[in-house]
N, C-alpha and C positions, 0 to 999 in steps of 0.2 A: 387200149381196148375200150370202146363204147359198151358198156354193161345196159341192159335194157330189164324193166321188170318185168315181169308175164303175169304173175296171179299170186294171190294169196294160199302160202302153204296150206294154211289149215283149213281152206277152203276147197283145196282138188277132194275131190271124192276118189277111195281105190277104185282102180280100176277103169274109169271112166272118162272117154277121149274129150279134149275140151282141146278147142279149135283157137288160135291167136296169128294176129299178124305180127311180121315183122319185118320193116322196112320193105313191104308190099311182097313178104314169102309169107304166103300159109304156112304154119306148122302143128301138129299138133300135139298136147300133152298128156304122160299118162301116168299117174301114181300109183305105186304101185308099194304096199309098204313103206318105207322109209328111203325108198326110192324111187326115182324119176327120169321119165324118158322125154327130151325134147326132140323130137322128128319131123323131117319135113311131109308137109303135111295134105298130100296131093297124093291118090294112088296111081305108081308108075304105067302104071297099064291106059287111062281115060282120062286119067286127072281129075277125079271125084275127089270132093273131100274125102278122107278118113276119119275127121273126129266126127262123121255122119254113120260110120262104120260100128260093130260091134262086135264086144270082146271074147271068143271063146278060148279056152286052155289061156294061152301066153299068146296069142296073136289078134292081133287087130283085122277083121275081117271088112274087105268092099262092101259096101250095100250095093253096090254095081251087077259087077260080074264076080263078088268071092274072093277075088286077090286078096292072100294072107298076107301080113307082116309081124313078125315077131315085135313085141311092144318095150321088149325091152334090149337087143339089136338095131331093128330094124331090118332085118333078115329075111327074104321071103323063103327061099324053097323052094321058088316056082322059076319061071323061065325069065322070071324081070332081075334088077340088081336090089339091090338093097336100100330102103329109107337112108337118106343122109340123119343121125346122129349127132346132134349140133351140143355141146358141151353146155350143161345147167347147173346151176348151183342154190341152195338155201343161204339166205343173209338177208338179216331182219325180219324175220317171219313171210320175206316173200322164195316164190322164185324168179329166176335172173338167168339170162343168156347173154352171150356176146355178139352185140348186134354184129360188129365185123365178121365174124366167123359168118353167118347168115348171109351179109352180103356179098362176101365173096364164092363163098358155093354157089349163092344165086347166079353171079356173074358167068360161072364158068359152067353151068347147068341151067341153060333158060329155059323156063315152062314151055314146051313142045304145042301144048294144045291151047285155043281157045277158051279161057275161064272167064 
């Protein structure tokens, strides 16, 4: 497993989507309590960012056209599939993904739109 770091724990703000690359997949991050959602990070609908997006209830809202995603599934509700859900974890005061996990969804899920 290639482990990759993303950001400093105690630096995510709740609640608020913060955008990273990895291995050229947007994802984006959302803390939430003492817990944390890694999501790919493109909305399914246009392919807008999301961490450009804002948080109302438990969902990460488009600034697009509104597409919701649940922030801590990835779940929409609507007529798209679901955010991919990429495995994160705390260790040494940061957080951490597995870049393989990332690049293999990538692999088998390539960005539809022009970014």
């Amino acid at each position: 497993m290639k482990k990759i770091k993303l950001y400093p724990w105690a630096e995510l703000e709740q609640r608020v989507p913060v955008q990273a690359v990895v291995e050229g997949t947007d994802l984006m991050i959302i803390r939430y309590g003492e817990e944390v959602s890694v999501l790919y990070g493109r909305c399914l609908h246009r392919g807008v960012l999301l961490a450009n997006g804002v948080i109302v209830g438990k969902k990460v809202v488009c600034n697009w056209h509104g597409w919701e995603f649940r922030y801590d599934t990835g779940e929409s509700g609507q007529r798209c599939p679901a955010l991919k859900k990429f495995k994160a974890w705390i260790e040494e005061g940061y957080l951490w993904v597995d870049a393989d996990e990332v690049v293999s969804w990538s692999e088998q899920n390539p960005e539809p739109y022009q970014v």
